[in-house]
N, C-alpha and C positions, 0 to 999 in steps of 0.2 A: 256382642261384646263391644264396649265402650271404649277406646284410647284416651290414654290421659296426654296432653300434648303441652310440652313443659313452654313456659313463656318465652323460652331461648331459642326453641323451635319455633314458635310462631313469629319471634321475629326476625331469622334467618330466612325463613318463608312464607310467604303470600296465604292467605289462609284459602287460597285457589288450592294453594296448591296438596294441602292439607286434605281438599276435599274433594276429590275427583268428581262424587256425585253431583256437589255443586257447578261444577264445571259442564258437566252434560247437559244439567237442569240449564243453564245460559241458552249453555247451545243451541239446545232444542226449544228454548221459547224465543231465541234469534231467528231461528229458521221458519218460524211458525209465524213470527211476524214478518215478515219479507213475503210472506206466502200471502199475507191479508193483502201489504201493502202493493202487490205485483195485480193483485187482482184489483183495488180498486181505481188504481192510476189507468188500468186497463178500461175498467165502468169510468173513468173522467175522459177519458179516449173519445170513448162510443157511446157517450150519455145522451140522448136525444134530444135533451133539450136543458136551459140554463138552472131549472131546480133537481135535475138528476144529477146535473153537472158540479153543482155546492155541494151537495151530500156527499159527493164521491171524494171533493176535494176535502172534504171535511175527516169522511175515514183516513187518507193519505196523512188529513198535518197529525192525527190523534195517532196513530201507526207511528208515523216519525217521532212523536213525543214520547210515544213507548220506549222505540228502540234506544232512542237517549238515554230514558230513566236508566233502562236495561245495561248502557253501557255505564253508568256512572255507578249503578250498584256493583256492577261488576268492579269495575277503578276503585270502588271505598273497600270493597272485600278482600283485593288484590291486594292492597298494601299494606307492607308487615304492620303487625303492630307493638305500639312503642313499650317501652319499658318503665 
């Protein structure tokens, strides 16, 4: 069953907050990225040598550019919208 969410409500509130499932869905692809990103700063740690060492740093800056995008989508979704 579909809710109809009248324009007064969406801009009294955040369309986060509208959406709980949206909200978990962050959640859980924030956590999932923290999880690549823990592992590969780990392989930049312990990389043997200076081309395991790039790669590694390379998943870390592509991880950190996720988690950004992630949070900017989140900031444009979050905020009511206008009238």
């Amino acid at each position: 069953m579909r809710h109809v969410i009248s324009t007064e409500t969406r801009s009294a509130r955040g369309f986060m907050d509208e959406m709980p499932e949206l909200r978990l869905l962050f959640h859980r692809l924030n956590n999932q990225l923290g999880i690549i990103l823990a592992h590969a700063e780990l392989m930049h740690a312990k990389a043997p040598d200076d081309a395991n060492r790039a790669r590694a740093a390379q998943v870390v800056a592509s991880t950190l550019e996720a988690m950004g995008t992630t949070r900017a989508l989140r900031k444009q979704i979050s905020t009511p919208i206008e009238q």
